[in-house]
C-alpha positions in Angstrom: -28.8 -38.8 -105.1 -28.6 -36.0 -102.7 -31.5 -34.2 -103.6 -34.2 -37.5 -103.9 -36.8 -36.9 -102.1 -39.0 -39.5 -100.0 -42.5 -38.9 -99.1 -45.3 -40.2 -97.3 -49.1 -39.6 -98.5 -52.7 -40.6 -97.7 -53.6 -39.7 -101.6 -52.1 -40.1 -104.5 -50.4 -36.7 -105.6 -49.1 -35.7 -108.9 -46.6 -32.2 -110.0 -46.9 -31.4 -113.5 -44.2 -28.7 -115.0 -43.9 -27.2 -118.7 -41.8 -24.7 -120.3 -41.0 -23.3 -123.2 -38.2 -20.8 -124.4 -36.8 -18.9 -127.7 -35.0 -21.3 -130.6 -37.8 -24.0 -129.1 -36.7 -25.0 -126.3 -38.7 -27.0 -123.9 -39.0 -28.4 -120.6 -41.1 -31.4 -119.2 -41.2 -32.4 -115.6 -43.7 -34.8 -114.4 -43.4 -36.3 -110.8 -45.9 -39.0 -109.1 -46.1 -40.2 -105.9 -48.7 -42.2 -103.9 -48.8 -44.6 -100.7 -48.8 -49.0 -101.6 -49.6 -49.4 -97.9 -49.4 -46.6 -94.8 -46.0 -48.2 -94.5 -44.8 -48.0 -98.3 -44.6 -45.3 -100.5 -43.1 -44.8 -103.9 -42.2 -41.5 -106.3 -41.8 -41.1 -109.9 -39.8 -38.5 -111.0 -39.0 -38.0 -115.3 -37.3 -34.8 -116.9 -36.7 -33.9 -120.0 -34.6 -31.0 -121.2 -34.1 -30.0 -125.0 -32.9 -27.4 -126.7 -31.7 -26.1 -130.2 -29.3 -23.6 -129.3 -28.7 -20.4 -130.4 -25.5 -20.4 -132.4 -24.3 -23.6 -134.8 -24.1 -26.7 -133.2 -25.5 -26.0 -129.9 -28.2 -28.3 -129.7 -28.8 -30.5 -126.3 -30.9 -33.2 -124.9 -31.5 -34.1 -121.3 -33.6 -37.0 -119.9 -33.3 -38.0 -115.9 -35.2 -40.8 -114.3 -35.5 -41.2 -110.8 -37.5 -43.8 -108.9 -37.3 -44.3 -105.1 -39.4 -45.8 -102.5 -39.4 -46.3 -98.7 -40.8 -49.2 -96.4 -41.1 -49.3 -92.8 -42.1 -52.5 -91.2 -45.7 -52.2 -89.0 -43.1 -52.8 -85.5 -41.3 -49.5 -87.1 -37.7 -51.3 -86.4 -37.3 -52.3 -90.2 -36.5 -49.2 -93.0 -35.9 -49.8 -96.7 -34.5 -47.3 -99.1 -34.4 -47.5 -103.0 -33.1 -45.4 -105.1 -32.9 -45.7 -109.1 -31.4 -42.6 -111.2 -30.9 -42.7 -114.5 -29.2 -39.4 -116.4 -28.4 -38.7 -120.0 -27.3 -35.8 -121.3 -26.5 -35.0 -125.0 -24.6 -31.7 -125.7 -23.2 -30.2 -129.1 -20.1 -28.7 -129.5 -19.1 -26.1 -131.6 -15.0 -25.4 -130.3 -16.4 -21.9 -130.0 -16.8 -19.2 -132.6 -14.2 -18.2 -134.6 -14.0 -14.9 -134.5 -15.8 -12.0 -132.2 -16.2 -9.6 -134.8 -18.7 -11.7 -136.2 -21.1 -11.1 -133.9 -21.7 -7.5 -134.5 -20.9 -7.3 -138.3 -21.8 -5.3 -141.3 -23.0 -8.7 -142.8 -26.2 -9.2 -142.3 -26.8 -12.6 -142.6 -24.8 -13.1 -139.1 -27.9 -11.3 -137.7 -28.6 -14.9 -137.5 -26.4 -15.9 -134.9 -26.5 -20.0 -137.3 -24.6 -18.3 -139.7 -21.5 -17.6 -137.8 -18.8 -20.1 -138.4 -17.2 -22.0 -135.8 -14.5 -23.9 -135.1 -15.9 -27.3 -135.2 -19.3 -29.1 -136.6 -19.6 -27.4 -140.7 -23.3 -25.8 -140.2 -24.2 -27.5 -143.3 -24.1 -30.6 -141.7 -26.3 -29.4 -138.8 -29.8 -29.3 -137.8 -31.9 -27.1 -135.7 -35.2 -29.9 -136.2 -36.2 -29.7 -132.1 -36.8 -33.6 -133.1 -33.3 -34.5 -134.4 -31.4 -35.6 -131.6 -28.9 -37.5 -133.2 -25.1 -36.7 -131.8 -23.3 -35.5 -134.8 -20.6 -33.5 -133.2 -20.5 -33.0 -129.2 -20.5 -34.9 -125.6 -22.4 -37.7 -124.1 -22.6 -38.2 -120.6 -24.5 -41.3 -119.2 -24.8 -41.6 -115.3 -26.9 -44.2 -113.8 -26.7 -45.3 -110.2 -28.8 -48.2 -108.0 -28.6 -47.5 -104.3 -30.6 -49.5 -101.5 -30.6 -49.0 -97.6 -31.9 -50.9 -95.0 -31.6 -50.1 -91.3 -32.9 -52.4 -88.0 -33.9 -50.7 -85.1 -32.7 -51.6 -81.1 -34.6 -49.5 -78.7 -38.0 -49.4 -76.9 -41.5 -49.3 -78.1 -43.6 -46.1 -77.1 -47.2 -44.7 -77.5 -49.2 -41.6 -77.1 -52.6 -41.2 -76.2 -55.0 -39.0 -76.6 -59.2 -38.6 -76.0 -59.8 -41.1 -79.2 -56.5 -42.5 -80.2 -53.0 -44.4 -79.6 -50.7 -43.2 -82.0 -47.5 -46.1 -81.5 -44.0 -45.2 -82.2 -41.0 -46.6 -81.5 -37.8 -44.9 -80.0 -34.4 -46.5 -81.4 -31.5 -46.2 -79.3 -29.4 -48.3 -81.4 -29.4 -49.1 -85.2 -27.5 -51.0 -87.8 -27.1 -49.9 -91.5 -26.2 -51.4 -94.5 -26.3 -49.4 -98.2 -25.5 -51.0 -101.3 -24.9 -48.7 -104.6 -24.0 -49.7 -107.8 -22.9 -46.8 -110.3 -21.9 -46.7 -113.9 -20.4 -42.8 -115.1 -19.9 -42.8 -119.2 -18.6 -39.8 -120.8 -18.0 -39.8 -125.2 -17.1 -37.5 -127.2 -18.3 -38.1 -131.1 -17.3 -36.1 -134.3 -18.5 -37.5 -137.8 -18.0 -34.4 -139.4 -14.5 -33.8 -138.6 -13.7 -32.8 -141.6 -12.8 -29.0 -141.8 -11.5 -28.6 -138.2 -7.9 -30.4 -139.3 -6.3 -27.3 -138.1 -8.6 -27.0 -134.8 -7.6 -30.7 -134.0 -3.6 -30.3 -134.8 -3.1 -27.2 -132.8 -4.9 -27.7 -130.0 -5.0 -31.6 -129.3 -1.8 -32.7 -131.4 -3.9 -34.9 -134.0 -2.3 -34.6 -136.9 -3.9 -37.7 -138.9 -7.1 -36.8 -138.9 -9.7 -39.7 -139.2 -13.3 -39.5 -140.7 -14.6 -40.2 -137.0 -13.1 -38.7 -134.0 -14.6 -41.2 -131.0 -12.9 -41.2 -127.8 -15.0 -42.1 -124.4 -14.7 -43.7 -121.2 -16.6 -45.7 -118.6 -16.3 -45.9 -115.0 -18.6 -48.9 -113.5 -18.2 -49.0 -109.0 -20.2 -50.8 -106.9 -20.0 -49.3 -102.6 -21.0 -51.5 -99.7 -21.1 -50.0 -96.4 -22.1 -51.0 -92.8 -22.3 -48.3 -90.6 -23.4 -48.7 -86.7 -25.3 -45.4 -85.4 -26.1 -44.8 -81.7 -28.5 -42.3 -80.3 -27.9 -40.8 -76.8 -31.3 -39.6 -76.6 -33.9 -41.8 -78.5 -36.6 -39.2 -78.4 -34.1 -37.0 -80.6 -33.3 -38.8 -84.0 -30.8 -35.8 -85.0 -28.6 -36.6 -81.9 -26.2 -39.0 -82.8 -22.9 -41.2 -83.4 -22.7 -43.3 -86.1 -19.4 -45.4 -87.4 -18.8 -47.6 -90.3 -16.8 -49.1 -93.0 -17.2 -49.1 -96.9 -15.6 -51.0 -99.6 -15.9 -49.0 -103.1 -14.9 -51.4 -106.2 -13.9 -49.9 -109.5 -13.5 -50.6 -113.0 -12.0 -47.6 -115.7 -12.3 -48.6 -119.1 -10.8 -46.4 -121.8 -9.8 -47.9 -125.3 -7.4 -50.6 -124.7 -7.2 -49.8 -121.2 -8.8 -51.8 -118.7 -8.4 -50.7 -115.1 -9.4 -52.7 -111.6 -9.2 -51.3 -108.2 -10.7 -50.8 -104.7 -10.4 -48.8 -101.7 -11.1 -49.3 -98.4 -13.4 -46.9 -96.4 -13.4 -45.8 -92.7 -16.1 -43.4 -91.9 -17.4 -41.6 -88.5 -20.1 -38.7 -87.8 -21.4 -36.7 -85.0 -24.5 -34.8 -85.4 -26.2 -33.3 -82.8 -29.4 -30.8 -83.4 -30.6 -29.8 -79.7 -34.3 -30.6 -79.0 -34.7 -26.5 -78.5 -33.4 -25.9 -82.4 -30.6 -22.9 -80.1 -27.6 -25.5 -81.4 -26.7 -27.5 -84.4 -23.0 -29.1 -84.7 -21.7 -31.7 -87.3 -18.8 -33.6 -86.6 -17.5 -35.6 -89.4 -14.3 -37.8 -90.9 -13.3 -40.3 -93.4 -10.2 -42.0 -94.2 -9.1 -44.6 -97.1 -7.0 -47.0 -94.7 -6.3 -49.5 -98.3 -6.4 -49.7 -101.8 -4.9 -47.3 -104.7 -6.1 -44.1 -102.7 -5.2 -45.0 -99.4 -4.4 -41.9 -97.2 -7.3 -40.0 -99.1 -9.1 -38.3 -96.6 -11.7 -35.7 -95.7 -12.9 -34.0 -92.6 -15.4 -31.6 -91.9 -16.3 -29.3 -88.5 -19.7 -27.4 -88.7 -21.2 -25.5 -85.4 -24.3 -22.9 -85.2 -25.8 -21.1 -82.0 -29.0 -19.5 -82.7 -28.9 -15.7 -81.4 -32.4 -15.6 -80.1 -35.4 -15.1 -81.6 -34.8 -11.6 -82.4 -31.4 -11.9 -83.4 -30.6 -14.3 -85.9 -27.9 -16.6 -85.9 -23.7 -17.8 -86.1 -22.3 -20.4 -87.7 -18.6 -21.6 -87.9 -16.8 -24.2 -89.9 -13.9 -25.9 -91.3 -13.2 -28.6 -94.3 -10.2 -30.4 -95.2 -9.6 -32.8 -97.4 -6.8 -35.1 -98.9 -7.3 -36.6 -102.2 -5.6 -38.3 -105.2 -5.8 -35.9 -108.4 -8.4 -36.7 -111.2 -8.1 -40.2 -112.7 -7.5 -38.7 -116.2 -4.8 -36.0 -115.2 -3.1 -38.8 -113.2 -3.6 -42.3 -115.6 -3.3 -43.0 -119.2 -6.8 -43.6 -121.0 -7.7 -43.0 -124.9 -8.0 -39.6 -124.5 -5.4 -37.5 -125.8 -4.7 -35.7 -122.7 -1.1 -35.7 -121.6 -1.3 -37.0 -118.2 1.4 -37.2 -115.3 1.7 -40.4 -113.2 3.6 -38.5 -110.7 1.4 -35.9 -109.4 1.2 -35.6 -105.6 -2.5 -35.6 -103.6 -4.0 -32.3 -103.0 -4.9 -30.6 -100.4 -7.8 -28.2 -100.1 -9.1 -26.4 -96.6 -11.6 -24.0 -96.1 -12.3 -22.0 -93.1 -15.9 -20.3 -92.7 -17.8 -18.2 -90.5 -21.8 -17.2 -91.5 -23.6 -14.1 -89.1 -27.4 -13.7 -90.2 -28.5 -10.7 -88.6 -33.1 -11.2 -88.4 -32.8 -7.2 -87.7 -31.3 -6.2 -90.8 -32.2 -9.0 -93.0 -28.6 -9.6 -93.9 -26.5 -12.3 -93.7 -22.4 -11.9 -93.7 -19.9 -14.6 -94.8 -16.5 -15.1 -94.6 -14.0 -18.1 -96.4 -10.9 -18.4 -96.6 -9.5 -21.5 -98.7 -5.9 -22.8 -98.9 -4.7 -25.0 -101.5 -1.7 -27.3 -101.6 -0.7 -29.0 -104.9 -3.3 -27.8 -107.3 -4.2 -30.0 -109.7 -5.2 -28.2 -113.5 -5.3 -27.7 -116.7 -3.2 -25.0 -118.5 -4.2 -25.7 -122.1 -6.7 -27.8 -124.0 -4.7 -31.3 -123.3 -1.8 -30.1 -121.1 -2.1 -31.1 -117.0 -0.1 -29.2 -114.8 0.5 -29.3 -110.4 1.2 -25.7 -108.4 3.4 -27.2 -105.6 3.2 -23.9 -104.1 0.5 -23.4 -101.0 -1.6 -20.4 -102.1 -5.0 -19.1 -100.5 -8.0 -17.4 -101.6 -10.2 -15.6 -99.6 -14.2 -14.1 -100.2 -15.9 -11.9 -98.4 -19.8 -12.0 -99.0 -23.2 -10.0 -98.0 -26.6 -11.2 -98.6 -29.4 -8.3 -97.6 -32.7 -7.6 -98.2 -34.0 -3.9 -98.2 -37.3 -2.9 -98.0 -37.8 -0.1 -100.3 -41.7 0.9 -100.2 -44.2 -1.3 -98.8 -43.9 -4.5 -100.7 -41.3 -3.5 -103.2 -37.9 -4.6 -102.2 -34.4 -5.0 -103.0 -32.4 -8.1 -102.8 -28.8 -7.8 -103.3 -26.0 -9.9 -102.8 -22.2 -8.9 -103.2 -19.2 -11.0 -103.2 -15.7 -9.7 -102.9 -12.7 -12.7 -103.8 -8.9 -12.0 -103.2 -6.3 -14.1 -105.4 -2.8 -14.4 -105.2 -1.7 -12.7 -108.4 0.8 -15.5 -109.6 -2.0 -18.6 -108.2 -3.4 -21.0 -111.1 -7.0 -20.0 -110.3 -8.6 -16.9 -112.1 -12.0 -15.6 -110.7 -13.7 -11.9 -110.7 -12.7 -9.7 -108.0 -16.1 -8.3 -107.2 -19.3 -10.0 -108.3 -22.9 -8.6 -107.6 -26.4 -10.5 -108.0 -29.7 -8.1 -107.4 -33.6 -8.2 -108.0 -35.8 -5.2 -107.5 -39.2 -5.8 -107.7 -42.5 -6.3 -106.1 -43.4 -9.2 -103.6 -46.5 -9.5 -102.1 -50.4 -10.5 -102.5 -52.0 -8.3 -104.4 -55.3 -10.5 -104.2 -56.9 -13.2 -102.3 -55.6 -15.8 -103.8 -52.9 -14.2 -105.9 -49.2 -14.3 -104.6 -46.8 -12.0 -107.1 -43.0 -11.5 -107.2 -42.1 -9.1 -110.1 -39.0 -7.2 -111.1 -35.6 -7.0 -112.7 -32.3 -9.1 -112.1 -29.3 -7.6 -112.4 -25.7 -9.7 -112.5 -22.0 -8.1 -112.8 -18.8 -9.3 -112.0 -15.5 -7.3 -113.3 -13.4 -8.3 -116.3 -11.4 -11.2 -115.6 -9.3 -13.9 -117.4 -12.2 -16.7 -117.6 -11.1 -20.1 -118.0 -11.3 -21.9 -121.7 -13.1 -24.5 -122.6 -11.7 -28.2 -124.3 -15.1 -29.7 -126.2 -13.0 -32.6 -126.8 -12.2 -33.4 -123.2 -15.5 -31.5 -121.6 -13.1 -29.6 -119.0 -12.3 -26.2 -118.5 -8.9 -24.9 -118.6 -6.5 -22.2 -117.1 -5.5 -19.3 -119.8 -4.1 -15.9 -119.1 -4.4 -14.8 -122.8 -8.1 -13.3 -123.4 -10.1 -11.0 -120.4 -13.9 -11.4 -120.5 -15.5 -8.1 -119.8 -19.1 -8.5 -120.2 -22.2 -6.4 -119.6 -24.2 -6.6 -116.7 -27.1 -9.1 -117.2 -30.5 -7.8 -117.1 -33.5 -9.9 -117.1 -37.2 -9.1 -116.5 -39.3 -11.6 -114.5 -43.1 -12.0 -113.2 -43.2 -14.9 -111.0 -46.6 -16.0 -109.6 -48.9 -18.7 -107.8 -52.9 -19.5 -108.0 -53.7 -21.5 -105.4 -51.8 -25.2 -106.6 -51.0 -23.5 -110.1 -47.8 -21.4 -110.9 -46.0 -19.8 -113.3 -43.5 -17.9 -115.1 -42.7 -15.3 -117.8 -39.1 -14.2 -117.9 -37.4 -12.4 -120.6 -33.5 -12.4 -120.4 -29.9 -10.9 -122.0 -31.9 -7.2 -122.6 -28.3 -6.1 -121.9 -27.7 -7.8 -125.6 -29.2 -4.4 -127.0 -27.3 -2.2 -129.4 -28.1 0.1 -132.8 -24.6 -1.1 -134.3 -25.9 -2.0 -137.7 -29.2 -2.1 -137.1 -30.6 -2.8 -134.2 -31.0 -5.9 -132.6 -29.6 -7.8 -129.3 -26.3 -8.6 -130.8 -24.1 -7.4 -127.8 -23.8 -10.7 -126.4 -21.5 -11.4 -123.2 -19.0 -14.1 -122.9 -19.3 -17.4 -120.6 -15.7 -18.4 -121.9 -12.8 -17.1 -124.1 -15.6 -17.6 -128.0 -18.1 -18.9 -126.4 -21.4 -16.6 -126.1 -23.9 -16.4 -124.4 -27.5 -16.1 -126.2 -28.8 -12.9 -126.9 -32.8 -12.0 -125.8 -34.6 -15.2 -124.4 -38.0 -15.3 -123.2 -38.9 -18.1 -121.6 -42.8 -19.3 -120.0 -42.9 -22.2 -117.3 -46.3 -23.3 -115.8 -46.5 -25.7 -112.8 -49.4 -27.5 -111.5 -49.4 -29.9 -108.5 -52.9 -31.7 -107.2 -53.9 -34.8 -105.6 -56.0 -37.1 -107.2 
């Protein structure tokens, strides 16, 4: 929802987007938009995502729909918003590999990375056909939301003139606001082949009595009204200003035999407040559940930037804090085998934040430093767990870019994180991001960016992974220590056409057996990552 785009055009104007990877994968993107009236515009937006996989059981399918249109009456006190998204994703799940020493191995039919056995999904039973899509083994999640926001206008009517026209505006100095959103979040996870994964099933998720089907899944339908009253002080500045409202959020969980109404009561205020001059930018904002299951939920939020000049840069400082009831499924029964707890207390998560971009340097310098009170996780594939205990985490972060020689540069960014050793949250110690490589414009009408990508973070105790439940899980028994990752990349743009050619993992590289890109790093305790991957992407945009 956040990231819909509205537009406004005086010709129709169309983006088309293509790629295609290793193992056949493919990307479609095709987004429309053109003006009904001056006053009216709507956008089409359709994705699709698909993908084999690499190892057994891999294979995915994404499709997102989004519609949304905007009206503004001719008097310009009337706006109408309309948002319809539609997502559907489709995953496989393998439970992992079962063994690392299969990926480098004297066999050489594991060459092809199919081959190797994992914990779930027999890969006789599965397909890598880029046209079956059919969920054998895996996760389904289904989100599809309806939103639609109307605002009246209270202010003055205004004009400006100039040698041979009056352009006529209007300046609002009060508006109403009503949204409506209706929501519906489905998450299922299927296994007709569960046959051969007793074991996997018993040990990790206590099912003992295996049946031909494993089917668990859940919906969540919701449907938000809000009224909201915003004021602006100065009505020739639209990002100056107070706005107040109240929302009531209906739910309804339904989980196997479980069947689960409730509602929550909304207060809401902001303060935003973007100077005319661009020098200051400062957000003010607050909620708080007054009624309903999750009353005393709340969440607040502090933001304020100066610029330095324009020679210097910039400072920003902030704060966040919020109040909120754990995850429904950690906290309420539902047909998943998870073993819940009804008592678990709210958490409480802060973060305090400071950002310094220096224009001389090209650098920008961040500090956080997060505290947590009553962490709410998981500590193995079904088991949920609370850390009374306040602990805090801090990171420490540098964004720069170096000019090396003429238009080669270097783009680095380093992140530096400090845990509590006995906290319930495991992450790298030092992580580093880099590109070297050429930007500039070699011809007239030729813009290039070429180079490598470099990524490294220290070995660390990643989180697991639970297929069944689609969450990730605390464990302290397996480091990952991967590689860096290198990738090569040529970005580059012809006029309205672009493009892409990136080839990845050529860290995977070894002679071990023969060679081949078999070193492959680890996203999660038996879960690899691909090996080499090239990928092409082309991108057009025109209007018609």
């Amino acid at each position: 929802m956040a990231e819909t785009r509205f537009m406004n055009t005086t010709k129709p104007y169309t983006e088309l987007g293509y790629l295609v990877g290793s193992k056949a994968e493919q990307q479609i993107s095709v987004l429309h938009t053109q003006n009904i009236s001056p006053d009216w515009n709507v956008v089409a937006h359709y994705r699709m995502v698909t993908a084999p996989g690499t190892f057994n059981a891999q294979n995915s399918s994404h499709n997102n729909i989004r519609i949304n249109s905007d009206y503004t009456s001719k008097n310009r006190r009337y706006h109408a918003y309309l948002i319809i998204l539609s997502n559907a994703l489709q995953s496989s799940e393998n439970g992992g590999i079962k063994d690392e020493s299969y990926l480098i191995n004297e066999n050489p039919a594991y060459n092809d990375r199919f081959n190797i056995p994992t914990n779930l999904a027999p890969s006789i039973y599965s397909s890598r056909n880029f046209f079956k899509v059919n969920l054998l083994t895996g996760n389904r999640y289904v989100n599809k939301s309806i939103l639609y926001r109307h605002q009246y206008d209270f202010g003055k009517k205004d004009s400006l003139v100039t040698d041979s026209s009056v352009v006529r505006f209007f300046l609002p100095r009060l508006r109403l606001e009503h949204t409506i959103e209706s929501f519906n979040h489905s998450y299922k996870f299927l296994d007709v082949q569960s046959f051969g994964a007793s074991n996997f099933y018993s040990n990790n998720y206590g099912i003992n009595s295996l049946p031909d089907t494993v089917h668990f899944q859940m919906d969540t339908k919701g449907l938000k009204n809000d009224f909201s009253v915003i004021q602006f002080p100065d009505a020739r500045n639209l990002l100056q200003f107070f706005k107040a409202g109240v929302s009531l959020i209906n739910y309804r969980n339904l989980s196997g035999s479980n069947n689960d109404l409730f509602s929550n009561i909304l207060l809401h205020g902001e303060y935003r407040n973007l100077t005319r001059n661009k020098k200051w930018d400062m957000l003010l904002y607050g909620e708080l559940i007054t009624a309903g299951r999750d009353a005393g939920n709340y969440a607040v939020k502090a933001n304020l930037q100066r610029s330095l000049g324009s020679g210097m840069g910039s400072l920003q400082l902030g704060f966040e804090n919020s109040n909120r009831s754990p995850s429904y499924i950690y906290k309420y029964p539902t047909a998943f085998p998870i073993k819940y707890k009804s008592n678990l207390s709210d958490e409480n998560i802060s973060n305090l934040y400071g950002v310094l971009y220096l224009k001389s340097i090209s650098a920008y310098l961040q500090f956080n430093y997060f505290l947590f009170s009553n962490y709410t996780y998981l500590n193995s594939y079904v088991n949920v767990d609370q850390y009374k205990t306040v602990f805090q985490v801090m990171r420490a972060s540098i964004s720069k870019e170096i000019k090396l020689y003429r238009n080669f540069k270097w783009t680095t960014d380093v992140y530096i994180q400090s845990i509590p050793a006995n906290a319930p949250i495991h992450l790298p110690v030092f992580f580093t991001r880099n590109r070297i490589g050429y930007e500039g414009k070699p011809f007239r009408n030729l813009i290039l960016a070429t180079g490598v990508e470099l990524r490294y973070h220290n070995a660390y105790y990643a989180d697991g992974y639970s297929p069944l439940l689609g969450q990730f899980f605390l464990q302290s028994a397996q480091k990952i220590a991967n590689r860096p990752d290198i990738h090569l990349y040529n970005n580059f743009r012809i006029r309205s056409f672009s493009g892409f050619v990136r080839l990845e993992n050529i860290n995977t590289v070894t002679s071990k057996y023969g060679f081949g890109f078999k070193q492959n790093n680890f996203a999660a305790p038996l879960y690899p990552t691909p090996g080499l991957v090239f990928r092409l992407g082309i991108f057009w945009n025109f209007v018609n």
